[in-house]
C-alpha positions as CSV (number, residue, x, y, z in Angstrom):
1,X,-50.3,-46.1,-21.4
2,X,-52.6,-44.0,-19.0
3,X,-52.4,-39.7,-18.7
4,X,-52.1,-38.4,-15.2
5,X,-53.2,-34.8,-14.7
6,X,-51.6,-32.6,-11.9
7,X,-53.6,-29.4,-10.8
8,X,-51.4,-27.5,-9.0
9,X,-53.4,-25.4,-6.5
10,X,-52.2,-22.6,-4.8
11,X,-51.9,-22.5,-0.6
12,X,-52.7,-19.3,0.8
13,X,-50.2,-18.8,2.5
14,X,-49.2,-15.7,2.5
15,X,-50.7,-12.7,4.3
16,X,-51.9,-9.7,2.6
17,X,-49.4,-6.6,3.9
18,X,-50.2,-3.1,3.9
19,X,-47.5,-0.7,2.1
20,X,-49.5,2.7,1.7
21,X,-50.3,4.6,4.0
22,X,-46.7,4.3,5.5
23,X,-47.5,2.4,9.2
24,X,-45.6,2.8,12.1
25,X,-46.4,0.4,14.4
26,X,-49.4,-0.9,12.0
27,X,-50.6,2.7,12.7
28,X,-50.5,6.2,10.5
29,X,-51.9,9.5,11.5
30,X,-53.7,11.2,8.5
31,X,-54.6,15.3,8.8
32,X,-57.7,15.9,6.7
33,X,-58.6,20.0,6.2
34,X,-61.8,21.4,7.8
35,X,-64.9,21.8,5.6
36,X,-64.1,19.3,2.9
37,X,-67.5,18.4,2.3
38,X,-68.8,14.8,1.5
39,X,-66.6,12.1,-0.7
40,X,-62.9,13.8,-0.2
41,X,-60.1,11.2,-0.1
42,X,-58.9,11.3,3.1
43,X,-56.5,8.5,1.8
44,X,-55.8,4.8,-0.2
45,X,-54.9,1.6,1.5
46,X,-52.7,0.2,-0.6
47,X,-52.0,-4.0,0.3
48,X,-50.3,-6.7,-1.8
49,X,-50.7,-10.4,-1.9
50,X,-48.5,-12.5,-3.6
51,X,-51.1,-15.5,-3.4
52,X,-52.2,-16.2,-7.1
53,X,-55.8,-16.1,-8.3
54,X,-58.4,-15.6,-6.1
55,X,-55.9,-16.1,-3.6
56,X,-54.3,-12.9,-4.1
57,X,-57.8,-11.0,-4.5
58,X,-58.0,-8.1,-1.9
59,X,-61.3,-6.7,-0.1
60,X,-60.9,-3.7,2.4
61,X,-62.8,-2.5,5.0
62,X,-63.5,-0.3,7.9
63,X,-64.1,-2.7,11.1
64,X,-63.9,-0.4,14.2
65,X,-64.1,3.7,14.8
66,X,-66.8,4.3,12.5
67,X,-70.1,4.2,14.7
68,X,-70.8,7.7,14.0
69,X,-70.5,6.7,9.7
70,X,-68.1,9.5,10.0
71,X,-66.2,7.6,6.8
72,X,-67.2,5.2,4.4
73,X,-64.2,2.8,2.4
74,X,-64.8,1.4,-0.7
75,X,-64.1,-2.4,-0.9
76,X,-62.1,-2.7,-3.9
77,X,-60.2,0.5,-4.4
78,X,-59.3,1.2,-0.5
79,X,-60.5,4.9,-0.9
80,X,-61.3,6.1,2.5
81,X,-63.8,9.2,1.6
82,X,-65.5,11.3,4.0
83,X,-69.1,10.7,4.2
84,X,-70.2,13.4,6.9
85,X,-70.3,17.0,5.5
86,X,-69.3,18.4,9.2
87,X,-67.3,15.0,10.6
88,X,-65.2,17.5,12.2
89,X,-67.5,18.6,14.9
90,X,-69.1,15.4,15.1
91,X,-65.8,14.4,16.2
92,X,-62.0,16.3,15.6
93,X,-60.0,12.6,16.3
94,X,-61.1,9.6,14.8
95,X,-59.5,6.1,15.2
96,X,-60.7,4.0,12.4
97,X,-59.4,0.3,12.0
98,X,-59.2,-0.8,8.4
99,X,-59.1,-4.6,7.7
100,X,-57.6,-6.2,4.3
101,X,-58.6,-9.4,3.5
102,X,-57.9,-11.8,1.0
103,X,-59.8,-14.8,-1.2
104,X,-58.2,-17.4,-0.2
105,X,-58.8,-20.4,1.5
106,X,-59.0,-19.9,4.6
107,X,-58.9,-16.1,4.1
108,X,-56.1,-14.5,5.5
109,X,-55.9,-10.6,6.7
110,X,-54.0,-7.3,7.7
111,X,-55.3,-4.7,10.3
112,X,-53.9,-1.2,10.1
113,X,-55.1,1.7,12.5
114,X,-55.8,5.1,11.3
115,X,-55.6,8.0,13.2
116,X,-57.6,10.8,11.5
117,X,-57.1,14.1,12.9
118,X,-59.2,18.0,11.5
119,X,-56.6,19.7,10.2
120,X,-56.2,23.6,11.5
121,X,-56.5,24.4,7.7
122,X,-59.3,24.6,5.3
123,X,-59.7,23.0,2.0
124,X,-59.8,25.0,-0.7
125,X,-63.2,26.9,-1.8
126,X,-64.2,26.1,1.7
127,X,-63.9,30.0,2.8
128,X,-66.0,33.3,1.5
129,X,-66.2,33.9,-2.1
130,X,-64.2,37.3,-1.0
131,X,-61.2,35.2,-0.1
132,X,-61.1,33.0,-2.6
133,X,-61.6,35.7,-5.3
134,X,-58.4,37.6,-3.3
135,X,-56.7,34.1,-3.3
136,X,-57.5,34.0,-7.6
137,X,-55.6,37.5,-7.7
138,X,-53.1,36.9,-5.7
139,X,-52.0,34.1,-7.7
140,X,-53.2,36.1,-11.4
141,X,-51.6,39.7,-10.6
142,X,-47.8,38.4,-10.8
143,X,-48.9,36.2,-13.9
144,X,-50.3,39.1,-15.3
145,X,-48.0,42.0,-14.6
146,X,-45.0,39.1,-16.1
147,X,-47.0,38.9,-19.1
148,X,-47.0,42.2,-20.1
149,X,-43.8,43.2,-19.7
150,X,-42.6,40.5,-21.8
151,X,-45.5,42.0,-24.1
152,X,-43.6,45.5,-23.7
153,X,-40.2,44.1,-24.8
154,X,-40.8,42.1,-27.7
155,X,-42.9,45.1,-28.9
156,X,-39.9,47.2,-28.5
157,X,-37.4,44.8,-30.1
158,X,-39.7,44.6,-32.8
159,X,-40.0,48.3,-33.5
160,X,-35.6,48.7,-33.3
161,X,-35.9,46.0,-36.1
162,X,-38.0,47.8,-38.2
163,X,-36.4,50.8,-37.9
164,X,-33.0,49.5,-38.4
165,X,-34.2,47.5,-41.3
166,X,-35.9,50.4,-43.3
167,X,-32.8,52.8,-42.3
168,X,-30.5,50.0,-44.0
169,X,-32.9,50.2,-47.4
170,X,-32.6,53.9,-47.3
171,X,-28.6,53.5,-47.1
172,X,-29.2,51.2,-49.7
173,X,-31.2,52.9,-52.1
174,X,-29.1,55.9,-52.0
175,X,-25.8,53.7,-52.8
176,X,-27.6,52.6,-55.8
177,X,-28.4,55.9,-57.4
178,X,-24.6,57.5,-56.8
179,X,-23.9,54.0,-58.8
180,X,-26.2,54.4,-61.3
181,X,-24.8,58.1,-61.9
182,X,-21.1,57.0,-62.6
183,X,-22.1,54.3,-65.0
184,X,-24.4,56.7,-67.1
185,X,-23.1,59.8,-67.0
186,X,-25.5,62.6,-68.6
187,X,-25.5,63.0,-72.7
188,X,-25.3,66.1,-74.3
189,X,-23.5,68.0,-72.0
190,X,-20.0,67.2,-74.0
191,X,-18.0,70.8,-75.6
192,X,-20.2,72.0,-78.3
193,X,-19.0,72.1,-82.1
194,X,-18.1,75.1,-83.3
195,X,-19.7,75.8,-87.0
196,X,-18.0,77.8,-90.0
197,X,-19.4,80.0,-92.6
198,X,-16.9,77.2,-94.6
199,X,-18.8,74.4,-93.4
200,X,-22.3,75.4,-94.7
């Protein structure tokens, strides 16, 4: 009797594929706001493998567009963050070409093109401290005027309550004392006795 033992290895043999950002044409076009700052998540490659172990073990990068180090991707996540505080004015248009590759055997890989474009708008808190404080009221004002006149009609429904209440134990109490004067009606106010001379 002898014991054979099969390792089944998996063949990489299937390509990693892209699903997020949405590609046309392996390419997407991503508006970013003005004055973001450093680290904002301009977006997240997303890929999928169905290769098993290591097989199936993404790594993204940025292989083309990025001369200026306008962007920087991180390798396991996808996250493409900005790593220029002003990468607007370095350049308004980049075209960055993100690679995904997997572990596998030879390694296999997607390309996707990403067309990053300064948006006309700015992020928020990028403006003056005067806008964004008009921006805070704006937004606080309607909350605040909602507030209180929900405040101003519960107050009121509670003070019809009360009255209603204490007018109903006023009702009350006078029921009870016509009540109480039928069932005990006054003694000594019967005909007086009339007394004889004979009676003494």
């Amino acid at each position: 009797t002898s014991i054979v033992r099969v390792n089944v290895l998996d063949v990489n043999d299937n390509l990693p594929v892209i699903i997020l950002p949405l590609l046309q044409n392996d390419t997407a076009e991503i508006p970013v706001p003005r004055n973001v700052g450093i680290g904002y998540i301009v977006t997240t490659v997303k890929a999928v493998d169905h290769d098993h172990g290591e097989s199936g073990h993404l790594t993204y990068e940025i292989t083309e567009g990025n001369d200026d180090h306008l962007f920087e991707m991180d390798a396991v996540g996808g996250e493409v963050r900005t790593a220029h505080a002003l990468w607007e004015e370095v350049a308004p248009v980049v075209e960055l070409v993100v690679k995904v590759t997997d572990h596998g055997k030879p390694p296999l890989s997607a390309v996707a093109k990403l067309i990053i474009k300064a948006n006309t708008e700015t992020a928020p808190g990028g403006g003056s401290s005067a806008s964004g404080e008009q921006q805070h009221w704006d937004v606080s004002l309607p909350l605040i005027v909602t507030l209180c006149i929900i405040s101003v009609m519960l107050l009121a429904v509670m003070t019809a309550i009360a009255v209603k209440s204490k007018h109903q134990d006023k009702e009350t109490g006078n029921y009870n004392c016509r009540m109480a004067e039928y069932s005990n009606p006054p003694v000594g106010k019967g005909k007086k006795k009339r007394i004889n001379k004979s009676d003494i």
